[in-house]
N, C-alpha and C positions, 0 to 999 in steps of 0.2 A: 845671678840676678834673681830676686825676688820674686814668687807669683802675681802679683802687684803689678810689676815691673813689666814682668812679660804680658800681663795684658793689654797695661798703657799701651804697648809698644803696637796695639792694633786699636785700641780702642779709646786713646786717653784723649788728647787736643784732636787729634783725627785720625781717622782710618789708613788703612796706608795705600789707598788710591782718594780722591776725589778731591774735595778741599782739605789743607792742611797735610796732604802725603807729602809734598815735597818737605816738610819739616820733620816731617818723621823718618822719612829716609834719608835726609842730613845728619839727624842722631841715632841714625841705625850705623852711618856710615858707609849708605850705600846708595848707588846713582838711583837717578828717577827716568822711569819712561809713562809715556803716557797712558792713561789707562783707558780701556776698552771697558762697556756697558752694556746693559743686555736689557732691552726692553721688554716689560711684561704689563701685566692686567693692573698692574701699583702704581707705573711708572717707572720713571729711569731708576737703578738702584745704581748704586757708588757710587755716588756725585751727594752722597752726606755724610757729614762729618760728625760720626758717631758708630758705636759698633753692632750697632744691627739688636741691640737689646734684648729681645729676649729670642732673637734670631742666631745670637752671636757676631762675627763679626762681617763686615759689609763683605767683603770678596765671597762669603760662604753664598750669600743671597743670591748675586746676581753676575759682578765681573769673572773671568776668566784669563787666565794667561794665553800666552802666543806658543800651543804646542808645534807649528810649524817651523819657529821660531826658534827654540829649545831641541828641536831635530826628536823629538820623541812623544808620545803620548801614552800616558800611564795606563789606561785601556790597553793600551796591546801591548805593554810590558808585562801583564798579566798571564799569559797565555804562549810569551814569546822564548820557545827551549833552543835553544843553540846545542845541536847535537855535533856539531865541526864536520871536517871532512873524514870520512871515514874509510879507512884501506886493510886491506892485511900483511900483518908482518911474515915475513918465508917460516915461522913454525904454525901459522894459520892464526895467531893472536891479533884481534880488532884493533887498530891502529885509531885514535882520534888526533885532530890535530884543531890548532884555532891560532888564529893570528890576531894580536888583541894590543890597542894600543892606549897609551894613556896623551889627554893634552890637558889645556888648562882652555876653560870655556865657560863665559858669561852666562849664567840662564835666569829667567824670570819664576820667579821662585811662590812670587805674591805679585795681582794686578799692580804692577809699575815698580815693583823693588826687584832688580838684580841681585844677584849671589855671584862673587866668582869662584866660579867651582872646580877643583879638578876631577877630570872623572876618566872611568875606563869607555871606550868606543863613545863618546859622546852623547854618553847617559849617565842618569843617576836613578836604580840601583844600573853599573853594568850589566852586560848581558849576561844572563840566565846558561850556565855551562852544564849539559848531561851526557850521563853515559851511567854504563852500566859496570858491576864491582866485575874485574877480573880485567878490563880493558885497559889497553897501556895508551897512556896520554902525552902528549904533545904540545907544550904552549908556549909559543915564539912572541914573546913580550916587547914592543918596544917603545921605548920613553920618549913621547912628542912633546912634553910638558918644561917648562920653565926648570923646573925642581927634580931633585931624583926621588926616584920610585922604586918601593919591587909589586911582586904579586905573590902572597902568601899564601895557603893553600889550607885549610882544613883538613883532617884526615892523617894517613901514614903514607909516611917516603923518608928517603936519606936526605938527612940533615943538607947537603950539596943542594938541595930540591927547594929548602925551607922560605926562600924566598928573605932572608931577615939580612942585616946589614952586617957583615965579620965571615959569614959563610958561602960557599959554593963562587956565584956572583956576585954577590954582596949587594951594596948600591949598586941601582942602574943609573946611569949618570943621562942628562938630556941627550937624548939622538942617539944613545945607545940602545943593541938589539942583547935579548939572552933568553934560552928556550929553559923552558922544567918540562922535565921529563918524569915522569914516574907513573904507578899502576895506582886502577881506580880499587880502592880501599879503605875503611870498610864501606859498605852501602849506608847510604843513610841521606839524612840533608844537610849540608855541611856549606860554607861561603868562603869567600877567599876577599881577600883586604890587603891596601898597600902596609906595608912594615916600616917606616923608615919615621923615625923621629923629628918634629913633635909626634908621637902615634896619634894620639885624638884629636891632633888637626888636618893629617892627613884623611883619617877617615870618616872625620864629621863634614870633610870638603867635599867627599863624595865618592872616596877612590876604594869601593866594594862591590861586590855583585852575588848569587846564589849561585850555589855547585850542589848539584843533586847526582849522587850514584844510585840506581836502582839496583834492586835485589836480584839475582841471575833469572828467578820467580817474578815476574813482573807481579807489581801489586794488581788488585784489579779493575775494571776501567770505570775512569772515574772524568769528570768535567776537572782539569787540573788548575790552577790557580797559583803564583807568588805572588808574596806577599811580602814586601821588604821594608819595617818598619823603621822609621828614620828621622832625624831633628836639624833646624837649621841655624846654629848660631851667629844670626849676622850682624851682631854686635863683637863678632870675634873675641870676647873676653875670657871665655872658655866658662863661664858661669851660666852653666844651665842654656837653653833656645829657647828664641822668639817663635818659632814656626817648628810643628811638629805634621808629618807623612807619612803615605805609603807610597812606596814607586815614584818617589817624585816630587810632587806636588799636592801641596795640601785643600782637604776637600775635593780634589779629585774629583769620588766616589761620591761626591754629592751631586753635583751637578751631572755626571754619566756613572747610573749606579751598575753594579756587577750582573750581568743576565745572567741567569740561572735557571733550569730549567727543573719545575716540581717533580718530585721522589728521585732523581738522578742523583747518583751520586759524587759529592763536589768533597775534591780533597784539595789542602792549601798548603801549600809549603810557607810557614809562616817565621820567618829570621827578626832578629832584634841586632841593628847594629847602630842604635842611639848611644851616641857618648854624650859627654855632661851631664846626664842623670842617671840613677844608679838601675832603677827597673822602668820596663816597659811592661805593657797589657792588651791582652785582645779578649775584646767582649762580642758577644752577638745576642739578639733580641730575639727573643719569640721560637728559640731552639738550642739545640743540648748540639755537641759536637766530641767524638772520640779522639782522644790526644795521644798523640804519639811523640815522648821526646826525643831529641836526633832522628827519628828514621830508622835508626840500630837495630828496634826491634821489630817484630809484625805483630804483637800482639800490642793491644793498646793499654795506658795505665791508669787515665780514668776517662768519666763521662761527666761532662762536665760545659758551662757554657762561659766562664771565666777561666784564663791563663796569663801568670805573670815570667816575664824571662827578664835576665839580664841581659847586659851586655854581649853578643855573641851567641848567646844561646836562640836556640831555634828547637821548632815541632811542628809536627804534622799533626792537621786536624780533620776529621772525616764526616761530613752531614750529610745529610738527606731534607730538602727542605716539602714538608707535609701539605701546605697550604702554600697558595699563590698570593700574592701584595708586596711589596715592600720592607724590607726588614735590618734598621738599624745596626751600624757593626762599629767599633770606636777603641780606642785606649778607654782602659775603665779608671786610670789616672785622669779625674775630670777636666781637668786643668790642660793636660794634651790633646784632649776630645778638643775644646775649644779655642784650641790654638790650630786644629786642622786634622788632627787625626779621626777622622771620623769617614763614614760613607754608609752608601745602601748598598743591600739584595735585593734585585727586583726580579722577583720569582713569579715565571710565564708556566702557561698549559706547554 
């Protein structure tokens, strides 16, 4: 789908809440609910059918999704580390375990468009797994979902571990369980994603999440942040998305920007697991940020306030914000920015 295309698809005959959503979400091919409005000093915003012009598009302005609704809110997927249970094994080695399961679940993706997504724990990105390199890990997988699933791993382990379809378990078939076992290696920031064919429709549905190993040297402390960049094609054709995110839901971070707190240091684990397009970007405004690719290493490779990854790749970036206000952050793909990728820093004393 064309850039054209995907922007009609927010902003052509109508937005995709107010007048004219229900047409737009019949040729998205996807159900309609009703949309919610937010009144301000303007007036009602989403209830016009146009795209917010030089605002972008109306849901950025004004409506909101149903985070109660969707069982999550991208605010506290931000901050949210799932370190598992943790025991020792009898030669004294840190034991982590998680129980993590996959279903297929409805979510509001944009005021009144649905997505049916399948996701892990009933989210999208899944939950955020940590631990430290040398820890022996534990993950009892099991498939609630319509379709079979694995959970793939990033990192090093025996092939048995790999999570892909021909090996170890193979496919997990619906309502089956199967654990991976293996040691946290190397450190770095690494993610894990379903394997099973179509691949880019399994994982543009929503079935990934971030795995972060820490260094035995904890880095040092810092305001921590993921960041899981991501696209929605809900025109299912596999040609590029309509809606592009982080954690979720697009725009987000515009209507509740990121609190940050001046000169504190704010590190972000930042992953790219957009498919249908070939690269993603993270830009930030009004400040420089230290890049670290994978995490592998602890020295950083530049300074820099633009970063482009593909598919899969990930880095860590490290700032200090100087001045207090608010401060722009987006794909520097313009075109993603204004289809949802975008949000603020709002930097407090």
């Amino acid at each position: 789908m064309g850039g054209a295309s995907r922007r009609g698809f927010l902003a052509g005959g109508g937005a995709l809440l107010g007048i004219g959503g229900a047409a737009v979400a019949a040729r998205a091919g996807l159900s309609e609910a009703q949309p919610r409005t937010e009144q301000t000093g303007h007036g009602m915003h989403g209830a016009v059918a146009h795209g917010g012009g030089a605002s972008g598009p109306t849901f950025r302005i004004g409506s909101t999704v149903d985070h109660d609704v969707n069982g999550f809110n991208p605010t506290d997927i931000l901050r949210d580390f799932d370190y598992g249970t943790v025991s020792k094994t009898r030669d004294g080695r840190t034991l982590r375990e998680w129980e993590i399961a996959s279903t297929d679940k409805e979510l509001e993706v944009a005021p009144g468009v649905k997505f049916p997504a399948w996701v892990f724990d009933g989210r999208i990105p899944g939950p955020t797994l940590r631990c430290t390199e040398g820890d022996l890990l534990r993950i009892t997988f099991t498939n609630g979902s319509q379709h079979p699933h694995t959970m793939h791993f990033h990192g090093i382990h025996p092939a048995a571990m790999d999570g892909t379809p021909g090996l170890g378990a193979g496919l997990i078939e619906p309502g089956q369980t199967t654990v991976y076992e293996f040691d946290a290696t190397p450190f770095g920031l690494h993610l894990y994603h379903c394997h099973v064919g179509p691949l880019a429709e399994h994982i543009a549905r929503g079935m990934y999440g971030t795995f972060i190993v820490d260094p035995p040297q904890p880095r040092p402390a810092a305001d921590e942040l993921v960041m899981v960049q991501h696209g929605y094609n809900t025109t299912f054709d596999a040609e590029g998305n309509q809606l592009y995110a982080v954690n979720g839901i697009p725009f987000h971070y515009m209507h509740e920007p990121v609190r940050v707190k001046r000169n504190e240091l704010v590190r972000i684990y930042l992953v790219n697991v957009l498919e249908y397009d070939p690269i993603n970007s993270f830009h930030i405004h009004g400040n420089f940020f230290d890049y670290y690719p994978t995490g592998t290493r602890l020295q950083p490779t530049e300074y820099t306030d633009t970063i482009v990854q593909g598919q899969g790749q990930r880095g860590i970036c490290e700032l200090r914000f100087p001045y207090p206000g608010k401060y722009m952050f987006h794909a520097h793909k313009s075109e993603f920015a204004e289809l949802g990728w975008m949000g603020f820093f709002e930097v407090t004393e």
